[in-house]
BAVOSE-833854 format. One record per residue: residue number from 1; residue in one letter; chain; z, x, y of N, C-alpha, C in turn. Coordinates in nm, 3 decimals. Layout:
{titor NUM A A {Z X Y} {Z X Y} {Z X Y}};
...
END
This chain:
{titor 1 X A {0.000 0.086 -0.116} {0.000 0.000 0.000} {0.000 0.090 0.122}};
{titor 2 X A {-0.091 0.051 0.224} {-0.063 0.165 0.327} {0.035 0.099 0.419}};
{titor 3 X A {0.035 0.262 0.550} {0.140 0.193 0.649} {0.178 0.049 0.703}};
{titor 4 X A {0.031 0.024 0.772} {0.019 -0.085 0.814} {0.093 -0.214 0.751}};
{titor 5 X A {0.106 -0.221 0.633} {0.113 -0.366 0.506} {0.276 -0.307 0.517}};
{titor 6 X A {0.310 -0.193 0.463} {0.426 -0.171 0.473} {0.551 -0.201 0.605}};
{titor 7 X A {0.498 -0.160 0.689} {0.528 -0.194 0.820} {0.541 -0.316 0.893}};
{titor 8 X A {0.483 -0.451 0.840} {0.428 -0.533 0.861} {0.544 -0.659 0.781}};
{titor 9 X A {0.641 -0.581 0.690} {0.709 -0.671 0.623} {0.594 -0.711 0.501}};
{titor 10 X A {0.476 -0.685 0.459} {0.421 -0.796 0.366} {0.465 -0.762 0.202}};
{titor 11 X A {0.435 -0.856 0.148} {0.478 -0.814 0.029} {0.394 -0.686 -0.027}};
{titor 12 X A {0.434 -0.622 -0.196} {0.372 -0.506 -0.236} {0.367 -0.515 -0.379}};
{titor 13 X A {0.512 -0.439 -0.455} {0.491 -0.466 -0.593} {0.526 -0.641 -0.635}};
{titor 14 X A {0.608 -0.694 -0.578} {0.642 -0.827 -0.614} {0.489 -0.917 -0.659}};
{titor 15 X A {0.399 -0.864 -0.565} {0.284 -0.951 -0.608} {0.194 -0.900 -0.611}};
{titor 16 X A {0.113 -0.817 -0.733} {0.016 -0.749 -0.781} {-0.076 -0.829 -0.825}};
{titor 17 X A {-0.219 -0.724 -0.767} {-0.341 -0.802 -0.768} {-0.369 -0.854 -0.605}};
{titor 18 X A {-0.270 -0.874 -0.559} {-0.284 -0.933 -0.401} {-0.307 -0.843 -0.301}};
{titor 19 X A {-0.421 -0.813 -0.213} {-0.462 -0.725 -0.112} {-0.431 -0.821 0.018}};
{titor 20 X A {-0.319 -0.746 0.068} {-0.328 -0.768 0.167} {-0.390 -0.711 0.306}};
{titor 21 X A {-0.520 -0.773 0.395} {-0.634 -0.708 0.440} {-0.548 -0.729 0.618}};
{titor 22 X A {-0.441 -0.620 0.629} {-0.339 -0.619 0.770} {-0.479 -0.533 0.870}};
{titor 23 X A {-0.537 -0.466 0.803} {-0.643 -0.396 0.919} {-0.751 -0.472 0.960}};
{titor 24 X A {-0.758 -0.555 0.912} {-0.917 -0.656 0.955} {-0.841 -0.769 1.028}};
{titor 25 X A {-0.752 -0.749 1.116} {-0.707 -0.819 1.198} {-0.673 -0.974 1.144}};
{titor 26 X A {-0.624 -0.986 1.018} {-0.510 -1.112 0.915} {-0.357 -1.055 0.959}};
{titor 27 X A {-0.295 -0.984 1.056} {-0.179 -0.941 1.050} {-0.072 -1.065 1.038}};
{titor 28 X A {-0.128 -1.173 1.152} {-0.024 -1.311 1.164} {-0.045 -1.399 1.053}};
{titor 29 X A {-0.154 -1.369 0.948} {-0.223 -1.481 0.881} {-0.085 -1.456 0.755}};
{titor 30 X A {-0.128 -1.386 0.686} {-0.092 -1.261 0.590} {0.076 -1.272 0.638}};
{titor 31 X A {0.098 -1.240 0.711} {0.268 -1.227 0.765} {0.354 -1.376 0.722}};
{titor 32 X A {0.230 -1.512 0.749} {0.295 -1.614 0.763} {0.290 -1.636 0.588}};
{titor 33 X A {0.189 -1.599 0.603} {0.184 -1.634 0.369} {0.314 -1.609 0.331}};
{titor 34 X A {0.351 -1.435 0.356} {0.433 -1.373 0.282} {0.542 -1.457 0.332}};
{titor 35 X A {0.586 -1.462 0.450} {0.670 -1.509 0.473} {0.741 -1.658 0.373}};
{titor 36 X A {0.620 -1.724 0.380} {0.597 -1.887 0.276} {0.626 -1.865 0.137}};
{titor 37 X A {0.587 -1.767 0.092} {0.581 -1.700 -0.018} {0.729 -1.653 -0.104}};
{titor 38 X A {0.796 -1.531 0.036} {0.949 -1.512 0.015} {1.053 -1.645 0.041}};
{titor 39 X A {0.973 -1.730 0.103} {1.084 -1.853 0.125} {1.107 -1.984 -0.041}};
{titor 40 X A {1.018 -1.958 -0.042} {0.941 -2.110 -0.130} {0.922 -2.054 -0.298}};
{titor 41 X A {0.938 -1.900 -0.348} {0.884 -1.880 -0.457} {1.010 -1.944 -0.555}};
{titor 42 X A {1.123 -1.930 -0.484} {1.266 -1.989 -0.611} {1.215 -2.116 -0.660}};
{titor 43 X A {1.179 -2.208 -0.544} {1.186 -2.369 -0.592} {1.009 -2.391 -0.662}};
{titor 44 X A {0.933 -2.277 -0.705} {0.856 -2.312 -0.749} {0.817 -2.303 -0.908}};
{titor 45 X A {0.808 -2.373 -0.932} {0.819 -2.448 -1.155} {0.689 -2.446 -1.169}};
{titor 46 X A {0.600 -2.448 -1.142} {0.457 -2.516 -1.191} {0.343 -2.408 -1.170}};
{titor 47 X A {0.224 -2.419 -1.250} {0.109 -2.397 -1.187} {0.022 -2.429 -1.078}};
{titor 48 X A {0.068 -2.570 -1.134} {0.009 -2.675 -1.011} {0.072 -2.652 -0.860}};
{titor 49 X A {0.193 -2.656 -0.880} {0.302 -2.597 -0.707} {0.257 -2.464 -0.723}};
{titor 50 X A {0.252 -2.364 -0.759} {0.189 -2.232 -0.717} {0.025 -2.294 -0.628}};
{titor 51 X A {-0.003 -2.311 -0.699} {-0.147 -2.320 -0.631} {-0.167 -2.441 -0.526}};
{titor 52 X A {-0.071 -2.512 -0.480} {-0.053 -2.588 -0.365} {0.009 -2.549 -0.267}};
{titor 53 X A {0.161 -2.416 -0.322} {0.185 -2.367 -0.215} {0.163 -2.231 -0.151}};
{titor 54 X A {0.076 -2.135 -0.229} {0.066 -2.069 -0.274} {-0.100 -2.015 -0.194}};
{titor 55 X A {-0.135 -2.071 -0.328} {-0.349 -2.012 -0.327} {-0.443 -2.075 -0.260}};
{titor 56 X A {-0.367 -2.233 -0.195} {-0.434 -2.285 -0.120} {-0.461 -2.180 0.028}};
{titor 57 X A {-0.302 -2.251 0.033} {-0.304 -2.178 0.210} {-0.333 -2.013 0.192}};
{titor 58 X A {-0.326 -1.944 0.108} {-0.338 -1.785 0.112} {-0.535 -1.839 0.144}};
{titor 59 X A {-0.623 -1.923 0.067} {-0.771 -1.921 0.055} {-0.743 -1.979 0.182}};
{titor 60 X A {-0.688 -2.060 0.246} {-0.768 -2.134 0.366} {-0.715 -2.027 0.490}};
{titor 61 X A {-0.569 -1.958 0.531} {-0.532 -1.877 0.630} {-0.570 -1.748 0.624}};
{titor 62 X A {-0.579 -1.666 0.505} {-0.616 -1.547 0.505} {-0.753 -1.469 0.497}};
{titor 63 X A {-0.800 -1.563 0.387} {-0.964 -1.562 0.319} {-0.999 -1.652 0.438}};
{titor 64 X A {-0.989 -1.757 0.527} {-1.051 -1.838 0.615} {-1.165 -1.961 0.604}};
{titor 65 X A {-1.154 -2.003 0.449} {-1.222 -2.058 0.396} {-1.166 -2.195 0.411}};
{titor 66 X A {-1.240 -2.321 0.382} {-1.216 -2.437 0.398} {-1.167 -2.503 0.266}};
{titor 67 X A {-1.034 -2.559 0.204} {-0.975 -2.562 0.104} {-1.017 -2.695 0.084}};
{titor 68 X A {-1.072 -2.774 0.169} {-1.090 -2.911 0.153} {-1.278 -2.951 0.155}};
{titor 69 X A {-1.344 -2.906 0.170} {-1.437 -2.868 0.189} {-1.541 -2.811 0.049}};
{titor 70 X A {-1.580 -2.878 -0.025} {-1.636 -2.852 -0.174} {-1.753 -2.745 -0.158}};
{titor 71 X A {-1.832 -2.749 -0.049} {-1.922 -2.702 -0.030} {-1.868 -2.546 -0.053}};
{titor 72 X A {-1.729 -2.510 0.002} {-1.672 -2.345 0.003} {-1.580 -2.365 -0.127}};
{titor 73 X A {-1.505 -2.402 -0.133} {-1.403 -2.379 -0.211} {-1.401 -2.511 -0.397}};
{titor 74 X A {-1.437 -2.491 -0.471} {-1.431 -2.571 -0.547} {-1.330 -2.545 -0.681}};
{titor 75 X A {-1.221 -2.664 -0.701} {-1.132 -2.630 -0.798} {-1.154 -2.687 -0.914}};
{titor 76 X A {-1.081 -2.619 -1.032} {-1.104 -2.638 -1.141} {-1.287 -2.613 -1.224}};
{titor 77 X A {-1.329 -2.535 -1.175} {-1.501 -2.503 -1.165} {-1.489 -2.470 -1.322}};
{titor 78 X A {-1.607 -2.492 -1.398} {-1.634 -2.476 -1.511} {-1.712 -2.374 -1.554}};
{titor 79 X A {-1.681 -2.229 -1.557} {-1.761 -2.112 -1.605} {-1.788 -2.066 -1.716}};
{titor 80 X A {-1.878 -2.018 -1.786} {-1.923 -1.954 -1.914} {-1.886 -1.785 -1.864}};
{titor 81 X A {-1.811 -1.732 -1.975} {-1.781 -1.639 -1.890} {-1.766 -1.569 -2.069}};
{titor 82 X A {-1.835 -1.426 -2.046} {-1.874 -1.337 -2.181} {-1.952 -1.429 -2.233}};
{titor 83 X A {-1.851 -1.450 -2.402} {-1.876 -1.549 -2.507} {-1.805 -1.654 -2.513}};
{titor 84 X A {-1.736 -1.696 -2.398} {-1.657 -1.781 -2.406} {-1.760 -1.903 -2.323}};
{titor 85 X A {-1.772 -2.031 -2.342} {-1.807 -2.119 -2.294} {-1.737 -2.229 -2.246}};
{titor 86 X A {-1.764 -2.272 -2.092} {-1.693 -2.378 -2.076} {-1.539 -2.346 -2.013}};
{titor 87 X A {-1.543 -2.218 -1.958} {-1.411 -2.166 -1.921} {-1.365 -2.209 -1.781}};
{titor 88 X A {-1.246 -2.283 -1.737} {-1.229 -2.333 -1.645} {-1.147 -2.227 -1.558}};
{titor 89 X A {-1.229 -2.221 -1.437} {-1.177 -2.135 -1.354} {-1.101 -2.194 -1.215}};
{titor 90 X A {-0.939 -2.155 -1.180} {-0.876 -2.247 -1.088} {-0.963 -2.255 -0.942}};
{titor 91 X A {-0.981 -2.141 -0.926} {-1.094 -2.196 -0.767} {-1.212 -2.076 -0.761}};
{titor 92 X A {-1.305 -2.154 -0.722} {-1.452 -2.085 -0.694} {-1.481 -2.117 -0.569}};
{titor 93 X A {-1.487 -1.935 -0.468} {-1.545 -1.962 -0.359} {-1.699 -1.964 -0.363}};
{titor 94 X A {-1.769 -2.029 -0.320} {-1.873 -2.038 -0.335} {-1.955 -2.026 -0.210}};
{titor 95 X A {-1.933 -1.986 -0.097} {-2.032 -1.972 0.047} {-1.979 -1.813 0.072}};
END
Protein backbone atom coordinates (compact mmCIF):
# COMPACT_ATOMS: atom_id res chain seq x y z
CA UNK A 1 0.00 0.00 0.00
CA UNK A 2 1.65 3.27 -0.63
CA UNK A 3 1.93 6.49 1.40
CA UNK A 4 -0.85 8.14 0.19
CA UNK A 5 -3.66 5.06 1.13
CA UNK A 6 -1.71 4.73 4.26
CA UNK A 7 -1.94 8.20 5.28
CA UNK A 8 -5.33 8.61 4.28
CA UNK A 9 -6.71 6.23 7.09
CA UNK A 10 -7.96 3.66 4.21
CA UNK A 11 -8.14 0.29 4.78
CA UNK A 12 -5.06 -2.36 3.72
CA UNK A 13 -4.66 -5.93 4.91
CA UNK A 14 -8.27 -6.14 6.42
CA UNK A 15 -9.51 -6.08 2.84
CA UNK A 16 -7.49 -7.81 0.16
CA UNK A 17 -8.02 -7.68 -3.41
CA UNK A 18 -9.33 -4.01 -2.84
CA UNK A 19 -7.25 -1.12 -4.62
CA UNK A 20 -7.68 1.67 -3.28
CA UNK A 21 -7.08 4.40 -6.34
CA UNK A 22 -6.19 7.70 -3.39
CA UNK A 23 -3.96 9.19 -6.43
CA UNK A 24 -6.56 9.55 -9.17
CA UNK A 25 -8.19 11.98 -7.07
CA UNK A 26 -11.12 9.15 -5.10
CA UNK A 27 -9.41 10.50 -1.79
CA UNK A 28 -13.11 11.64 -0.24
CA UNK A 29 -14.81 8.81 -2.23
CA UNK A 30 -12.61 5.90 -0.92
CA UNK A 31 -12.27 7.65 2.68
CA UNK A 32 -16.14 7.63 2.95
CA UNK A 33 -16.34 3.69 1.84
CA UNK A 34 -13.73 2.82 4.33
CA UNK A 35 -15.09 4.73 6.70
CA UNK A 36 -18.87 2.76 5.97
CA UNK A 37 -17.00 -0.18 5.81
CA UNK A 38 -15.12 0.15 9.49
CA UNK A 39 -18.53 1.25 10.84
CA UNK A 40 -21.10 -1.30 9.41
CA UNK A 41 -18.80 -4.57 8.84
CA UNK A 42 -19.89 -6.11 12.66
CA UNK A 43 -23.69 -5.92 11.86
CA UNK A 44 -23.12 -7.49 8.56
CA UNK A 45 -24.48 -11.55 8.19
CA UNK A 46 -25.16 -11.91 4.57
CA UNK A 47 -23.97 -11.87 1.09
CA UNK A 48 -26.75 -10.11 0.09
CA UNK A 49 -25.97 -7.07 3.02
CA UNK A 50 -22.32 -7.17 1.89
CA UNK A 51 -23.20 -6.31 -1.47
CA UNK A 52 -25.88 -3.65 -0.53
CA UNK A 53 -23.67 -2.15 1.85
CA UNK A 54 -20.69 -2.74 0.66
CA UNK A 55 -20.12 -3.27 -3.49
CA UNK A 56 -22.85 -1.20 -4.34
CA UNK A 57 -21.78 2.10 -3.04
CA UNK A 58 -17.85 1.12 -3.38
CA UNK A 59 -19.21 0.55 -7.71
CA UNK A 60 -21.34 3.66 -7.68
CA UNK A 61 -18.77 6.30 -5.32
CA UNK A 62 -15.47 5.05 -6.16
CA UNK A 63 -15.62 3.19 -9.64
CA UNK A 64 -18.38 6.15 -10.51
CA UNK A 65 -20.58 3.96 -12.22
CA UNK A 66 -24.37 3.98 -12.16
CA UNK A 67 -25.62 1.04 -9.75
CA UNK A 68 -29.11 1.53 -10.90
CA UNK A 69 -28.68 1.89 -14.37
CA UNK A 70 -28.52 -1.74 -16.36
CA UNK A 71 -27.02 -0.30 -19.22
CA UNK A 72 -23.45 0.03 -16.72
CA UNK A 73 -23.79 -2.11 -14.03
CA UNK A 74 -25.71 -5.47 -14.31
CA UNK A 75 -26.30 -7.98 -11.32
CA UNK A 76 -26.38 -11.41 -11.04
CA UNK A 77 -25.03 -11.65 -15.01
CA UNK A 78 -24.76 -15.11 -16.34
CA UNK A 79 -21.12 -16.05 -17.61
CA UNK A 80 -19.54 -19.14 -19.23
CA UNK A 81 -16.39 -18.90 -17.81
CA UNK A 82 -13.37 -21.81 -18.74
CA UNK A 83 -15.49 -25.07 -18.76
CA UNK A 84 -17.81 -24.06 -16.57
CA UNK A 85 -21.19 -22.94 -18.07
CA UNK A 86 -23.78 -20.76 -16.93
CA UNK A 87 -21.66 -19.21 -14.11
CA UNK A 88 -23.33 -16.45 -12.29
CA UNK A 89 -21.35 -13.54 -11.77
CA UNK A 90 -22.47 -10.88 -8.76
CA UNK A 91 -21.96 -7.67 -10.94
CA UNK A 92 -20.85 -6.94 -14.52
CA UNK A 93 -19.62 -3.59 -15.45
CA UNK A 94 -20.38 -3.35 -18.73
CA UNK A 95 -19.72 0.47 -20.32
Amino acid sequence: MGDAARSSGLPGRDWPGISWSVEHGHRRADAGVALRLRKQKAGIETEEATKNAFVMPFISTVLGYDVFNPAEVIPEFTADVGLKKGEKIDYVISR
